[in-house]
N, C-alpha and C positions, 0 to 999 in steps of 0.2 A: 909145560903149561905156564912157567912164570913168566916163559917170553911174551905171551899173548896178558899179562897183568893187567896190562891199561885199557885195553881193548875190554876185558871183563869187566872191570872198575866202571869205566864211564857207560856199559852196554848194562850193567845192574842199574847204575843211579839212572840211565834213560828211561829204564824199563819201568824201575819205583814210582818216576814223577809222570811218566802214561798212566798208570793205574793211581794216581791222585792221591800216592802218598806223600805230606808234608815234604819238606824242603831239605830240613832238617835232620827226620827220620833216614830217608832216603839216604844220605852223607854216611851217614853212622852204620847204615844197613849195611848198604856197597862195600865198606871197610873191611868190616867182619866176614863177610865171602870170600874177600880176597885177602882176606891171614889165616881163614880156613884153609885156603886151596894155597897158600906158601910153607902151611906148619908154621904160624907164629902165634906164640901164647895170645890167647886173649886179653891178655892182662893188659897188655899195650893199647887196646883201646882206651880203659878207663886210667891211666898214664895221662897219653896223650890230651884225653880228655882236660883231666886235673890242668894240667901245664899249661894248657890255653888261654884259662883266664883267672889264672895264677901272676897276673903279673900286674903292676901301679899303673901302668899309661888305661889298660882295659878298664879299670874301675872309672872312668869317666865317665864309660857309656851309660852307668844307670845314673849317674849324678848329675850329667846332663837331660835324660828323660825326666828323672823328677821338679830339677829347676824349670825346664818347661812346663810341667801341671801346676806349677804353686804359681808361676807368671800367669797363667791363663787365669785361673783361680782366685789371685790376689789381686784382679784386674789389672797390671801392667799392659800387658797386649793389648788391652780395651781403651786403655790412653795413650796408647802409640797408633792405634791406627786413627783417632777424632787428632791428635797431634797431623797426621799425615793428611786426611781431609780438611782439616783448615789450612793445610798450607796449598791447597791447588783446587779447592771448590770452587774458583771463580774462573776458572780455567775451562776450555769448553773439554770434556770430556774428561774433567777435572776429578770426578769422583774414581774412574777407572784409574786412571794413573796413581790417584790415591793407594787406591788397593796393592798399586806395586810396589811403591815404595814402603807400602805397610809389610807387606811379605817381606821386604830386603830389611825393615828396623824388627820386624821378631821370627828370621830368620838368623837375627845377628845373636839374637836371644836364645832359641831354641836349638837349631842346627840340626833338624829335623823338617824332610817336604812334609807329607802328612800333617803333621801339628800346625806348621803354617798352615797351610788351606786349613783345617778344620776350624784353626784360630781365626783368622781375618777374613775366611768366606765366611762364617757364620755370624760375623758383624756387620761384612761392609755389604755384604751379597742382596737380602733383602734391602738393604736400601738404596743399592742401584737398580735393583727392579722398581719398587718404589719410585723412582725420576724419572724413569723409562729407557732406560739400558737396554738396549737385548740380549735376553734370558742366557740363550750359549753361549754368544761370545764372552760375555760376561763371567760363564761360570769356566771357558775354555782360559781365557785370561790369566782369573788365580788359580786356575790349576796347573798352567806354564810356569806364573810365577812367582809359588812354592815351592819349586826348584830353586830359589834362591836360598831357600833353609838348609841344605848340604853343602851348599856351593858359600858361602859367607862364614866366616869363621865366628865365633867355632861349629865345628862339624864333626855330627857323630861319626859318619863315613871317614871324613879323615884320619878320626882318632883312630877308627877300625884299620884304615890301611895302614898308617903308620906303625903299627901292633906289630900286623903280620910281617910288613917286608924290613921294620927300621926305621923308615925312614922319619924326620925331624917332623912331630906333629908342629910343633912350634914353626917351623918353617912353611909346611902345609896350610895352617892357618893364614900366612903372611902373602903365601901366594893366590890363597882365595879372594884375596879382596879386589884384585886385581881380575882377575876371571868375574869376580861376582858386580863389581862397578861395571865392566862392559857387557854382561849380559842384562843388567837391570836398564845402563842406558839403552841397547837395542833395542828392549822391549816398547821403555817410554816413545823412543822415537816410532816405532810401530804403530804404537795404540797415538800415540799424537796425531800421525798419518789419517789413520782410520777415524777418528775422533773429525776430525776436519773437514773428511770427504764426504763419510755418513753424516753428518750434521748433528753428531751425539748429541745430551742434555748439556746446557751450560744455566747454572745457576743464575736466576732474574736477580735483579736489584732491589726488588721489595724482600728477598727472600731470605728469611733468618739465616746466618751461616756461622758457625762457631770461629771466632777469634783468632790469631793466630798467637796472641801471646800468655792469654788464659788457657789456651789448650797446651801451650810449652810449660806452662807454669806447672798443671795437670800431672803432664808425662815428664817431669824432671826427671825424678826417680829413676821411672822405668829408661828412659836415656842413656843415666848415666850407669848401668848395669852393665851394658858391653867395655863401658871405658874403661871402670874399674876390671874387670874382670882378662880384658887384650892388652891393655896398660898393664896390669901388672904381668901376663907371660913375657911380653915385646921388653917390656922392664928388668925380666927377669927376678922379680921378687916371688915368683912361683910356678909352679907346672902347669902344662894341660888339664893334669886332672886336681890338683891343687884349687883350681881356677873356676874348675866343676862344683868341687865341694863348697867351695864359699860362695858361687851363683847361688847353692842351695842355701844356704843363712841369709843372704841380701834380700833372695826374694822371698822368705818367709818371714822375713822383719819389715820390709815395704808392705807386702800385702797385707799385714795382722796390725801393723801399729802406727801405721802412716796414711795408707790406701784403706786400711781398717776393713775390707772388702773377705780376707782369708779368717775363714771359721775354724777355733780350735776343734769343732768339732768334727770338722771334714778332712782335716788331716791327714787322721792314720786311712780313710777312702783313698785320699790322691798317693799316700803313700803305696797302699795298697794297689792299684793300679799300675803305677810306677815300675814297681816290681812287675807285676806280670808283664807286661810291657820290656821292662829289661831282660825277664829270664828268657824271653821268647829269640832276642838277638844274641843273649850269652851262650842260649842251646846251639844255636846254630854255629858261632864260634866253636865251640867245644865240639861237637859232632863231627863237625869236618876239621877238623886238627889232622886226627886219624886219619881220613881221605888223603889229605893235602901230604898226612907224610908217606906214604905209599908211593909217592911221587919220587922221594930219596931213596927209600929202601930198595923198591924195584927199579931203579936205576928209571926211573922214565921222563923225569927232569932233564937228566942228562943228555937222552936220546935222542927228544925233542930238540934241544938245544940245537944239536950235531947235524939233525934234521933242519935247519933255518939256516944255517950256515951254509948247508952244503948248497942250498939253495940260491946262495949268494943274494941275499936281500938286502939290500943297502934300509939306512938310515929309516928313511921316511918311506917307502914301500913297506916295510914291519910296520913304524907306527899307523898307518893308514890300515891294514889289517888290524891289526889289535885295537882300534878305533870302532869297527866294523866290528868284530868278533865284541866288542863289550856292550854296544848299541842293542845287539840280537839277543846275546847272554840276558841284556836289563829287561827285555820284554817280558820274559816267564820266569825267569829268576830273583832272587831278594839279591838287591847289592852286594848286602856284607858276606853270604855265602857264594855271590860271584868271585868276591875279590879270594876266599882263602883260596876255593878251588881251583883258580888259574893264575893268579900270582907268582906260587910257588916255580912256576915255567916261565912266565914270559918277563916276570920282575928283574931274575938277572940277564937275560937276555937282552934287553934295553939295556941294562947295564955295558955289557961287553960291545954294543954298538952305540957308545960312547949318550945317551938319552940323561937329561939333568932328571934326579929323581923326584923333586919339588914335581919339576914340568911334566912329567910321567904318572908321577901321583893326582895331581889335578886334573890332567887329562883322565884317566882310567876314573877318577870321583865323577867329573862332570857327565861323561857316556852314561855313564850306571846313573845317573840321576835320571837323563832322560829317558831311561827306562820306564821311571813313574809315569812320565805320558803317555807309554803307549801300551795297550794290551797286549796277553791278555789281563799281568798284572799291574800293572796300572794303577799305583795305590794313591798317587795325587789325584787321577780322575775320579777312580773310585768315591774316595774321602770329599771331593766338590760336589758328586753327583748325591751323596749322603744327606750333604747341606745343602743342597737346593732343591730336590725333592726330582731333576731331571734323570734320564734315564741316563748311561755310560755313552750308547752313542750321541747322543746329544752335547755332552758335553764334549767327545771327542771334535765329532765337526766345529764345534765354538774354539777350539784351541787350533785347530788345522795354521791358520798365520802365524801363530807364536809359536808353532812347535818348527818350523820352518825358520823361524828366527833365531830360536835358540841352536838349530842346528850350524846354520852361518856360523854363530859364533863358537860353537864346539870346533868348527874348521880353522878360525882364526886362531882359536889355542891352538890348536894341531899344526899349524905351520908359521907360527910367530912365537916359541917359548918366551921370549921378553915378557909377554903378557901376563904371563905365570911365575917368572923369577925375579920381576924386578923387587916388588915391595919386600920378597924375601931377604936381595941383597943391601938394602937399606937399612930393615928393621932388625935383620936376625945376626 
């Protein structure tokens, strides 16, 4: 029976998430059948468990969720995106573009899709309907891109994969910038495109429009939050999650005593949130520990390996699979419980067929992002469709051009690593 392990393993967790049970659950479930059926103490679930997020780099993750609710909170996000509309309302189709580069300044803040869109569609969204935007593209738009919140350092997701496999979250950061400037340029040049041919809104000359220098003057603060915070990792005056914990005192000393916008007495809410919010990603960590190590125990890491080899799959035939296999994975899966589940296999794989791990890591981050666009879980659509009151498919057709864009550029990483190593080899 032990020979058939992974075939039971992956045929429980298929069976779990048919019958619509959580994500999480299911990890944890699958485990425990398969160390019934090898005789291995129970005990090593709650082990493994512990071990998972037992360790310094993981504590970011909630310290990064929470600096993103005290920035929304403490209005920083609220003066980063009128920061980003006064620099291109005069622009024809000046307020869309707005909207991305607003996603890519508190994407650099939060490192969460979700919280973007929910953050700067719920500002900028009605008042692109307001000038006469149309409704889905517009909602299709910042729901593409809000994928710049994972992909922009810092990133939850990175931090997540760099846990599991090693690898240099410091360097992972370094190579997002680089993956995240040419996905936000393609987009601008997109919606530029479209902007020009549709005959989008362009702001009249009669018509009030906020400043560009009182709007800088506004969003200083929240500005210079990323600098402080990338400046000091790239510095090396402190960690990733060093870097986490003091996002959290910046933004709750900007928003209470500067922006004055953050209520002592909403606090221990955003805190409270925060947490749930985190224990939800830390369960999922910890539950597939167990799964992921089943992978070593019943030799099926190994097998798999042996299995790719014999194959003889050169270089870029694997990563074009494993491109493909994370694209599919992001649709009904949560990232972070993609990466522990399939990692543990195809991480040193790329390794032995010589793959930079920076450029492996961003790649495998990026695919799993674009997951959020597509159903069935979909949690950037979802989260647009939340704020703008349209249905999921309505906003999927509004994004149908950007998600096609961002795939372009998922390909450009896939066959151009420079794009993904360079700022690492410079900065780190």
């Amino acid at each position: 029976m032990s020979n058939y392990i992974g075939l039971i393993l992956f045929g429980c967790f298929a069976l779990l998430l048919i019958l619509r049970i959580p994500v999480s659950f299911s990890l944890g479930i699958s485990a425990i059948i398969c160390l019934f059926i090898l005789d291995v103490p129970l005990v090593v679930v709650g082990q493994k468990m512990f071990t998972a997020i037992d360790s310094f780099p993981t504590m970011a993750i909630p310290f990064f969720i929470l600096s993103g609710n005290l920035m929304i909170a403490g209005g920083l996000s609220k003066r980063l995106v009128k920061f980003a509309s006064a620099l291109l309302a005069k622009i024809r189709g000046g307020l869309a573009l707005a909207s991305i580069l607003a996603c890519a300044m508190f994407g650099a803040l939060s490192g969460s899709g979700p919280a973007t869109v929910l953050s700067v569609g719920g500002m900028i969204y009605p008042e692109l309907i307001k000038r006469g935007y149309k409704a889905k593209t517009m909602a299709g738009l910042i729901a593409a891109a809000g994928s710049l919140g994972p992909i922009i350092p810092p990133s939850i997701l990175m931090v997540f994969f760099g846990t599991v496999t090693g690898v240099s979250i410091t360097k992972m950061f370094a190579g997002g910038i680089g993956v995240g400037l040419l996905l936000g340029l393609a987009l601008f040049a997109v919606t530029a495109f479209m902007a020009n041919k549709n005959k989008w809104p362009k702001a009249s000359q009669d018509e009030e429009l906020p400043k560009i220098w009182p709007a800088f003057k506004q969003s200083f603060f929240s500005l210079l939050m990323p600098v402080i915070v990338l400046g000091g990792i790239y510095g090396g005056f402190f960690t990733p999650t060093e870097a986490a914990a003091i996002s959290i005192v910046y933004a709750f000393i900007v928003g209470t005593f500067i922006y004055r916008e953050l209520d002592f007495k909403n606090v221990p809410v955003i805190i409270k949130d925060s947490a749930v919010s985190a224990t939800i990603v830390l369960f999922i960590i910890a539950s597939s520990s167990a799964f992921s190590w089943l992978f070593t125990y019943a030799n099926i890491a190994a097998q798999i390996n042996n299995f790719v080899f014999e194959m003889n799959l050169g270089y870029y035939p694997f990563m074009i699979i494993v491109t493909i296999i994370m694209l599919i994975f992001g649709t009904f899966m949560d990232a972070t419980a993609t990466v522990v589940l399939l990692m543990p296999m195809m991480y040193p794989i790329a390794m032995n067929l010589g793959a930079d791990p920076v450029h492996f890591g961003l790649l495998i981050c990026y695919a799993l992002t674009l997951g959020g666009l597509t159903p069935p879980v979909a949690v950037n659509i979802f989260s647009m469709a939340s704020v703008s009151g349209l249905s999921m498919n309505q906003v999927v057709k509004g994004e149908i051009p950007f998600l096609i864009t961002s795939l372009v550029v998922l390909t450009l990483v896939l066959f151009f690593p420079t794009i993904s190593t360079f700022f690492p080899s410079i900065m780190t």
